[in-house]
C-alpha positions as CSV (number, residue, x, y, z in Angstrom):
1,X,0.0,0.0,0.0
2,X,1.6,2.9,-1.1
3,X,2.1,5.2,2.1
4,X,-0.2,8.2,0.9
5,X,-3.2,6.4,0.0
6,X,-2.3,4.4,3.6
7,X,-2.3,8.0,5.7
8,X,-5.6,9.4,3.7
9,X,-7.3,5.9,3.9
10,X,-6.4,6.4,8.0
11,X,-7.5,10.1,8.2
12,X,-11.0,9.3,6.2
13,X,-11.4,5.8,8.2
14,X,-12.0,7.8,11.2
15,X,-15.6,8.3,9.8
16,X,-16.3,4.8,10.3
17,X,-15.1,4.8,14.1
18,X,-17.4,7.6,14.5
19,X,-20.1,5.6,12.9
20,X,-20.4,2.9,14.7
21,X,-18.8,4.3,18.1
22,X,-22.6,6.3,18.0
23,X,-24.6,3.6,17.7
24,X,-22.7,1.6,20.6
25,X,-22.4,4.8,22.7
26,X,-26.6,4.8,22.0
27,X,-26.9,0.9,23.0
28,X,-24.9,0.8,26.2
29,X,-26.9,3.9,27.7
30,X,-30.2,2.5,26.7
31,X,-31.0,1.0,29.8
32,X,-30.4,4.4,32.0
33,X,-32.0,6.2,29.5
34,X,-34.6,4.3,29.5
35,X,-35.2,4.2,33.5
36,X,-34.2,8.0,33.3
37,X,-37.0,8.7,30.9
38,X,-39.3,6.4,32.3
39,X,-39.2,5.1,28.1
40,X,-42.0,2.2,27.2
41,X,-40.7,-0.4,24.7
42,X,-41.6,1.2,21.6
43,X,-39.9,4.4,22.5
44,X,-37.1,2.2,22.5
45,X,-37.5,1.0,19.4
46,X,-37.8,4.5,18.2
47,X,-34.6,5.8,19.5
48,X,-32.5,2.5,17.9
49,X,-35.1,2.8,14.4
50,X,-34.2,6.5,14.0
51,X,-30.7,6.6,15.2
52,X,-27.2,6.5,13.2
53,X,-28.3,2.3,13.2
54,X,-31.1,2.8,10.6
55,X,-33.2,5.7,9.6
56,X,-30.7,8.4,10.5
57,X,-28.0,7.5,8.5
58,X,-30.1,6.4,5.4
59,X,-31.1,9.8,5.4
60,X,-27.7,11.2,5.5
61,X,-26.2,8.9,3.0
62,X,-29.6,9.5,0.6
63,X,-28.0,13.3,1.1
64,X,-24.4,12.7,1.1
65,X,-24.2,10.2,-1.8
66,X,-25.3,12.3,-4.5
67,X,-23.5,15.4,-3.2
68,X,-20.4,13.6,-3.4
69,X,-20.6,12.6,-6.8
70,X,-21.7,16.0,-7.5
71,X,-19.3,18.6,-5.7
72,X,-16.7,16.0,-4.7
73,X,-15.6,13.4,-2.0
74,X,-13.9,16.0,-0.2
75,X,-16.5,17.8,-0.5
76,X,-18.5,15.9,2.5
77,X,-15.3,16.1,4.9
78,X,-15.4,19.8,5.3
79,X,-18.8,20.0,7.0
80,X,-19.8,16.3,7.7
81,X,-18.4,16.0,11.0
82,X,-20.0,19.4,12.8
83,X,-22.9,18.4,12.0
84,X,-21.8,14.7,13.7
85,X,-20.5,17.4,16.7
86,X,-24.0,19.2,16.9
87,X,-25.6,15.7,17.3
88,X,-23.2,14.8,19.8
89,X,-23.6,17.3,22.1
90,X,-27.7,17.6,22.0
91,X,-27.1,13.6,23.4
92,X,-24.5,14.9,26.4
93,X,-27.0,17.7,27.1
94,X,-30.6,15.8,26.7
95,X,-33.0,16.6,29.2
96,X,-36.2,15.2,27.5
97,X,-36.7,12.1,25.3
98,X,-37.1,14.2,22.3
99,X,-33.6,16.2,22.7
100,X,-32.5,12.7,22.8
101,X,-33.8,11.5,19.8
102,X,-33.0,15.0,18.0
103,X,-29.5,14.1,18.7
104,X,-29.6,10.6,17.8
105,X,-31.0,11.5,14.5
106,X,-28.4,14.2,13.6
107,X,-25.5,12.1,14.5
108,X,-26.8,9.4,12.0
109,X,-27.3,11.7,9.1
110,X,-23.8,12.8,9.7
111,X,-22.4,9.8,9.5
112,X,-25.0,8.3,6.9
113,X,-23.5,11.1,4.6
114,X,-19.7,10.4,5.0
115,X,-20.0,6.9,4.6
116,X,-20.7,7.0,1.2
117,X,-17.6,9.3,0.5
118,X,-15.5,7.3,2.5
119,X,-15.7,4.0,1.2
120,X,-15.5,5.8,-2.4
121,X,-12.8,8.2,-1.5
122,X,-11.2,5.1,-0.3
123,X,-11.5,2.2,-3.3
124,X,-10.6,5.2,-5.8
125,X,-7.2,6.5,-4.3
126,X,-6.0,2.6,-3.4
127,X,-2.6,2.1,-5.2
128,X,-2.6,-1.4,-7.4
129,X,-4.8,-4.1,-6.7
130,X,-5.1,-3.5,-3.1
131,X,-8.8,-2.0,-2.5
132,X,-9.4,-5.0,0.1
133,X,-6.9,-3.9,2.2
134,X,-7.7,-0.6,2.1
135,X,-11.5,-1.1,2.6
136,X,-9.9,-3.3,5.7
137,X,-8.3,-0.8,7.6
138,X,-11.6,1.2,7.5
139,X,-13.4,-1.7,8.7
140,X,-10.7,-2.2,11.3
141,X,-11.9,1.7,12.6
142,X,-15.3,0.5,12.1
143,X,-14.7,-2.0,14.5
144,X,-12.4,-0.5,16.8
145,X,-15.6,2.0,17.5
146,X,-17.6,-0.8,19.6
147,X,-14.5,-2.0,21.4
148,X,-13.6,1.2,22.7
149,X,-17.1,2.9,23.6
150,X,-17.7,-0.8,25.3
151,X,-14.2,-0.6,27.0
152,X,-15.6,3.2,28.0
153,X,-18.6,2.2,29.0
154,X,-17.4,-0.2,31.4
155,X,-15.0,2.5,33.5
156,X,-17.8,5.1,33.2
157,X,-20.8,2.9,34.8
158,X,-20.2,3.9,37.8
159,X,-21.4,7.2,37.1
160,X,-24.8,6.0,35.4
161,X,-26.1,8.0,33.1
162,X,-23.6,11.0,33.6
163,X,-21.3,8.4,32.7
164,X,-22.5,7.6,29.4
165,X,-23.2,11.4,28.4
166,X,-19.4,11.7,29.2
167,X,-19.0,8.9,26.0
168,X,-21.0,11.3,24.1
169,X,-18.4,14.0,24.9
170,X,-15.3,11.9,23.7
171,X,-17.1,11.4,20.4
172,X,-17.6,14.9,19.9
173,X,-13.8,15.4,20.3
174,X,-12.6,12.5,18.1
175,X,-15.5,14.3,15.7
176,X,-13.5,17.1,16.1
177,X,-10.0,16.0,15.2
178,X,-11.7,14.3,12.2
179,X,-12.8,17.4,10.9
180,X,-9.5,18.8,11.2
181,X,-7.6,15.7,9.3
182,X,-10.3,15.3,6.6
183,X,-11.1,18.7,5.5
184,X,-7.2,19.3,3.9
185,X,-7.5,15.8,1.9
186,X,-6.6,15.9,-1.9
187,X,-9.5,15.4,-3.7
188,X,-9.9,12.0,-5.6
189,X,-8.1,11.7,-9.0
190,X,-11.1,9.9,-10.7
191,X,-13.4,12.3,-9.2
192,X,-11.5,14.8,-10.8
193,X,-10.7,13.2,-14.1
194,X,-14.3,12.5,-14.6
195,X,-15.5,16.3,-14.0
196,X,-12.9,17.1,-16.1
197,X,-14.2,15.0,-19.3
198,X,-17.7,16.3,-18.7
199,X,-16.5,19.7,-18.9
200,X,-14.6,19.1,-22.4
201,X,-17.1,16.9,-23.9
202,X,-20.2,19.0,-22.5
203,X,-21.9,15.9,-21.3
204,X,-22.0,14.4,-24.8
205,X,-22.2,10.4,-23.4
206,X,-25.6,9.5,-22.0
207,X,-23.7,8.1,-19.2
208,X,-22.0,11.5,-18.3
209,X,-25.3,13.3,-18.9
210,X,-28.1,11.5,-16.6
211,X,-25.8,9.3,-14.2
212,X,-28.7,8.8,-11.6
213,X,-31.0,7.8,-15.1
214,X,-28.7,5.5,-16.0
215,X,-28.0,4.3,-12.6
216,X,-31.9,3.0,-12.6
217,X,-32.2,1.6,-16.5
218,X,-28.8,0.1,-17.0
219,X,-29.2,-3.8,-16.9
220,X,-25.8,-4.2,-14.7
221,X,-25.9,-1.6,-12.4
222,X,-29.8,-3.0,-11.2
223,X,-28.6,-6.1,-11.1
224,X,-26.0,-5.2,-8.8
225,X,-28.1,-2.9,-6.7
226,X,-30.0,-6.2,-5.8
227,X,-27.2,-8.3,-5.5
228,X,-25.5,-5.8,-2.9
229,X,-28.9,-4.5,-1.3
230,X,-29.4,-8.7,-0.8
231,X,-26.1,-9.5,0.8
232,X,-25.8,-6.5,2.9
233,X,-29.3,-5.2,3.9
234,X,-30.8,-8.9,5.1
235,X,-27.3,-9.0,7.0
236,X,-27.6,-5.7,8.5
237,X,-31.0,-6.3,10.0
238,X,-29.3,-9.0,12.7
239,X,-26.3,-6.8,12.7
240,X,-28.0,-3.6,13.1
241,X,-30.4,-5.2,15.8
242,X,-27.7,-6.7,17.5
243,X,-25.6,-3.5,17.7
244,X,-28.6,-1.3,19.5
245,X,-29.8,-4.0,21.4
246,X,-27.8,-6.7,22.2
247,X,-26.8,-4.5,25.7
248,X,-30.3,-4.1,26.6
249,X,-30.9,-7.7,26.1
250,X,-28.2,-8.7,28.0
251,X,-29.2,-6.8,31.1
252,X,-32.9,-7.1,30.7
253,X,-33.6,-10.0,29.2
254,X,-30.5,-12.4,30.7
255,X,-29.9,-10.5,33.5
256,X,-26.1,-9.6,33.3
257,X,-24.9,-6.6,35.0
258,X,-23.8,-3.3,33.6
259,X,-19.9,-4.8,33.9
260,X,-20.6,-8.2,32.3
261,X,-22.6,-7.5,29.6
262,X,-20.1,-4.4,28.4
263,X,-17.2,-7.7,28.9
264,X,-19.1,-9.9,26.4
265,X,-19.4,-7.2,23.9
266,X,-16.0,-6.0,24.5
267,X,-14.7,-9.4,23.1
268,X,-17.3,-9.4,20.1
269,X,-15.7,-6.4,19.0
270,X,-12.1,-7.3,19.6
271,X,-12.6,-10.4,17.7
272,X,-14.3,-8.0,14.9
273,X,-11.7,-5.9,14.8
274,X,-8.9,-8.9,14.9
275,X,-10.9,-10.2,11.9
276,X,-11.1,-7.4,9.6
277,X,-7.1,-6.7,10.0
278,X,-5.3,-10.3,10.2
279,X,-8.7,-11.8,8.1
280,X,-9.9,-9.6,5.4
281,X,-7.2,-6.6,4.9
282,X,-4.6,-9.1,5.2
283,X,-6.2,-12.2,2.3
284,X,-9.3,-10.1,1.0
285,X,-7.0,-9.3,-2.2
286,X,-5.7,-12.8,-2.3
287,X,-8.3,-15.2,-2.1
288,X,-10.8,-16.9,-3.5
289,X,-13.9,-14.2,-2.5
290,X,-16.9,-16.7,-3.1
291,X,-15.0,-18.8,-0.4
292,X,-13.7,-16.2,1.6
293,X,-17.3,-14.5,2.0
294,X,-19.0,-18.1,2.3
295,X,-16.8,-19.1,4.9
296,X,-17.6,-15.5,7.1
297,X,-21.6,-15.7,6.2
298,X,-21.9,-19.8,7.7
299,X,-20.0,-18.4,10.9
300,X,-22.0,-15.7,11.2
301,X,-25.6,-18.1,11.0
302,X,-23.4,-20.7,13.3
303,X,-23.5,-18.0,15.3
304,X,-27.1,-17.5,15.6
305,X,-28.1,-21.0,15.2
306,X,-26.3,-22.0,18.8
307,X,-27.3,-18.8,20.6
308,X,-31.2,-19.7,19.6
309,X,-31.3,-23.6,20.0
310,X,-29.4,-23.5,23.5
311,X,-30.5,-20.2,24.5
312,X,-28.9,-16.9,26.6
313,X,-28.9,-18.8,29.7
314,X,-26.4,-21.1,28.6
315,X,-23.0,-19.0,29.8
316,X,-20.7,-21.8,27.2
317,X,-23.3,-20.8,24.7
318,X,-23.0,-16.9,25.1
319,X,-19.0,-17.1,24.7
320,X,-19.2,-19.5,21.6
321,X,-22.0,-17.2,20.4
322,X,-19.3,-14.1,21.0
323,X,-16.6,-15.9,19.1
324,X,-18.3,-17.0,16.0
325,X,-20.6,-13.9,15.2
326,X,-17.3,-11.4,16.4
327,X,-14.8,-13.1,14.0
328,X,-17.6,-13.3,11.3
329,X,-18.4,-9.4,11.1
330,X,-14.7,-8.6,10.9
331,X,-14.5,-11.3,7.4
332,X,-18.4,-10.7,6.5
333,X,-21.2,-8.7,4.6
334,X,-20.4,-5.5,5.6
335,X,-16.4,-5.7,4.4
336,X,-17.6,-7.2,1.0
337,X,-20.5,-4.4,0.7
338,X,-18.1,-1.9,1.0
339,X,-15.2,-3.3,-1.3
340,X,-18.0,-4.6,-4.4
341,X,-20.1,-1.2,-4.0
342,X,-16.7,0.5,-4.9
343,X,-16.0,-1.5,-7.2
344,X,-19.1,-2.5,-9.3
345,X,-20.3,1.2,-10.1
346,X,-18.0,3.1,-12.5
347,X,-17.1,6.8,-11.2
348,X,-20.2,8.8,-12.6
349,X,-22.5,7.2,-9.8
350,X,-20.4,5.4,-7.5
351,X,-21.0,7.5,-4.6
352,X,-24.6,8.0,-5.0
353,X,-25.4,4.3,-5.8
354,X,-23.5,3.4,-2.3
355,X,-25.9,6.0,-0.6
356,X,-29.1,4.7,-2.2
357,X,-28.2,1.3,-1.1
358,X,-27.2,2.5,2.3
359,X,-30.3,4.0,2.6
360,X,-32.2,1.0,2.0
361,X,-30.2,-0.6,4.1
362,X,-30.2,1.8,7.0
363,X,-33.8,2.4,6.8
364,X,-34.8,-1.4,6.3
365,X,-33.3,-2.0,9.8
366,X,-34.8,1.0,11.0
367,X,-38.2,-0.5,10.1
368,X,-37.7,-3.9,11.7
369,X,-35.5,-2.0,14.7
370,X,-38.8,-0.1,15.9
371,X,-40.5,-4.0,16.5
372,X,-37.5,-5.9,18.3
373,X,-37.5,-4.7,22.0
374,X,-41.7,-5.9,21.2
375,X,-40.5,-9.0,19.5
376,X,-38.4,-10.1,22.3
377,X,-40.2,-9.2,25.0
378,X,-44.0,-10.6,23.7
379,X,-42.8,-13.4,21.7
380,X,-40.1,-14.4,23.7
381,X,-35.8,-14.3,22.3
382,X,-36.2,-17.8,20.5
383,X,-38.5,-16.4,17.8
384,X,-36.7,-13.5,17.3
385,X,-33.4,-15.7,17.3
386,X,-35.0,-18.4,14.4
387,X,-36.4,-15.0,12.2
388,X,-32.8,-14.3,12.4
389,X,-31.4,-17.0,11.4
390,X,-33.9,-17.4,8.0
391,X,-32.6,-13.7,7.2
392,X,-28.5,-14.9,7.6
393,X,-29.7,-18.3,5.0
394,X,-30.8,-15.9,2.4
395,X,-27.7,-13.7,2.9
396,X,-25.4,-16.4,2.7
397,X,-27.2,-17.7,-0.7
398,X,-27.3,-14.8,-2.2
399,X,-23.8,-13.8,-1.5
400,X,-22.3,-17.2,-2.7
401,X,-24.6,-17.3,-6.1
402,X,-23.7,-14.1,-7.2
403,X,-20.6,-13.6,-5.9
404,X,-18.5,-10.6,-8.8
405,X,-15.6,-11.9,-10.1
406,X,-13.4,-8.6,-9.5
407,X,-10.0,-10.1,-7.5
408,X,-6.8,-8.6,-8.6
409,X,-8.5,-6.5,-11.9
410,X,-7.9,-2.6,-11.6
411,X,-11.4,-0.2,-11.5
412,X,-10.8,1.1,-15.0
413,X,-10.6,-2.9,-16.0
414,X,-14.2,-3.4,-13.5
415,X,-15.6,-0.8,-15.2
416,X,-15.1,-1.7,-18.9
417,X,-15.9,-5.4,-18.2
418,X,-19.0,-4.4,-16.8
419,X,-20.3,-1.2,-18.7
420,X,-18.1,-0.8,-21.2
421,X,-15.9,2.0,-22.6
422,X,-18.6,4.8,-22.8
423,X,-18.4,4.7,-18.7
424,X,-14.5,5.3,-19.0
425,X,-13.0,8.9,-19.1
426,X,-10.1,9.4,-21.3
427,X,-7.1,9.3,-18.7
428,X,-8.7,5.6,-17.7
429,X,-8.6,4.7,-21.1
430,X,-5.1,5.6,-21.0
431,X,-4.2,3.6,-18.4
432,X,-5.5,0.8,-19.8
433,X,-3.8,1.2,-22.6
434,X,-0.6,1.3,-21.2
């Protein structure tokens, strides 16, 4: 990796530890804001459905996506993460459930809009062949966010709720040195090339003209928007269900205390993180993907499949449980979403396909977040653990059928084999002529 993509990939990876270091800080709170509050289930379910889990970010990235193909990936950086600040602080400073949610929602449109850039920003400015392992040293932030808001979590308890405002407040800072790093990047090459071409050729190629038309009527580009929407959205409604609630269910459901529950999802997010560096950054550009993805999708169901047939109660169960599904999320869905949405949308709409997608995404969790707490609590965990595990099957199918053959081929060479030469600007036609 060549050392400047390796510092920008670093500066614009913080995003992701931002992103999911809100929904944690969210989670591990839920329970004191919830007694605080004096919150009834569906409350709840309103805070995780419209939070930087689900509908919060959809909305940002809906925003952010098109707005980075538009005015640039750089673009995003210099005002995404005050907004992310703003957010931040209406959480540390909540005195009513709706200040709460306000903030929730803010934060997730902030980071639903720099996700988008990121991951593009990201696969574009990769040197070689190595996009994998640049798309895992952001999912290494992405799961070093958990880990450390869980590790925080766990000193601050003591305090209670002032405690996990405080999290808020560290958030707000690392927003803030984000801002700071991100706003001076370079802007992306192929960004620029491509805005470039439409200025000489005046929009000539339908592809430069309408890219949000085309997005919607070319044959490839649908069929990838179902193929990644498939793996990644059905994967993100356990995923994103787990990350809000998995705390609350802990200590409400099983009973675990403030100090084990935060040590259980401590090691989840180690062995996440641990994944995603010595797992996908390190073989993601090397092996076989179909396997590779096949073999993190069956750990993930595993996963689920022991937790629901011997249940929370079983402490052997809970660990195994924490080993499988934490490993599995650091090699799984949302490594491959982010590498094949980079790399299966040519420059024109790469961006704001990612944020349409992400906003399905995002908002389908949102819709089936607002019913868990009810799920679990009316109709009891095992039926929420076996709906589960029918959504990680059609995951894992869908992933392994239509797994992309893109290892070790450059974007220009994606792009050509899957659109053509009309989606190309000149300077990538050079390249591949070279």
């Amino acid at each position: 990796m060549a050392e400047g993509s390796l510092k920008s990939t670093v500066r614009v990876s913080i995003t992701n530890f931002l992103d999911s270091g809100c929904i944690v800080a969210g989670s591990v709170g839920m329970a004191s804001w919830s007694s605080h509050f004096g919150l009834s289930t569906f409350q709840i379910g309103i805070l995780g459905a419209l939070s930087a889990n689900a509908f919060g970010a959809a909305l940002g990235a809906l925003i952010g996506g098109p707005l980075s193909d538009k005015y640039g990936r750089r673009f995003i950086y210099v005002y995404d993460m005050l907004v992310y600040m703003v957010g931040c602080l209406m959480c540390v400073f909540a005195n009513s459930f709706a200040f709460l949610l306000a903030g929730f929602i803010i934060t997730g449109i902030a980071v639903g809009a720099g996700v988008p850039a990121s991951w593009s920003y990201i696969g574009e400015t990769a040197a070689g062949n190595e996009r994998a392992k640049n798309i895992g040293v952001s999912q290494f932030a992405w799961s070093l966010g958990p880990a450390v808001i869980f590790i925080a979590a766990l000193l601050v308890a003591p305090l209670g709720l002032l405690g996990y405002r405080l999290i808020f407040v560290g958030l707000a800072i690392v927003a803030f040195i984000a801002w700071n790093l991100q706003r001076t990047l370079p802007e992306s090459q192929d960004w620029l090339d491509q805005k470039a071409e439409e200025k000489k050729t005046g929009h000539k190629s339908k592809a430069d003209a309408h890219p949000y038309r085309t997005l919607f009527s070319n044959k490839t580009s649908i069929k990838w928007l179902f193929f990644l929407i498939g793996v990644y959205a059905l994967w993100n409604l356990v995923a994103g269900s787990q990350g809000m609630f998995l705390p609350y269910i802990f200590e409400s459901v099983v009973k675990l205390d403030a100090t084990q529950s935060s040590l259980l999802n401590i090691v989840i997010w180690v062995l996440t993180a641990c994944g995603t560096y010595f797992g996908f950054a390190k073989y993601g550009d090397k092996v076989n993907h179909r396997l590779f993805f096949a073999i993190g999708a069956t750990m993930a169901l595993l996963s689920w499949i022991i937790l629901t047939l011997f249940g929370m109660s079983q402490s052997w169960a809970l660990w195994i449980f924490a080993a499988l599904w934490g490993i599995s999320a650091g090699i799984g869905a949302q490594a491959w979403y982010a590498l094949w949405a980079t790399e299966l949308f040519p420059t024109q709409f790469r961006a704001g396909s990612q944020g349409i997608m992400f906003f399905i995404v995002r908002a389908s969790a949102g819709a089936y977040t607002i019913f868990v707490p009810t799920i679990m609590e009316k109709l009891g965990f095992s039926v929420g653990g076996y709906i589960m595990i029918a959504i990680l099957i059609v995951s894992l199918l869908v992933g392994i059928i239509w797994t992309p053959k893109t290892r070790g081929k450059s974007l220009e060479e994606i792009t050509k084999e899957q659109y053509g030469e009309d989606f190309l600007t000149q300077s990538q036609r050079d390249t591949l002529n070279k």
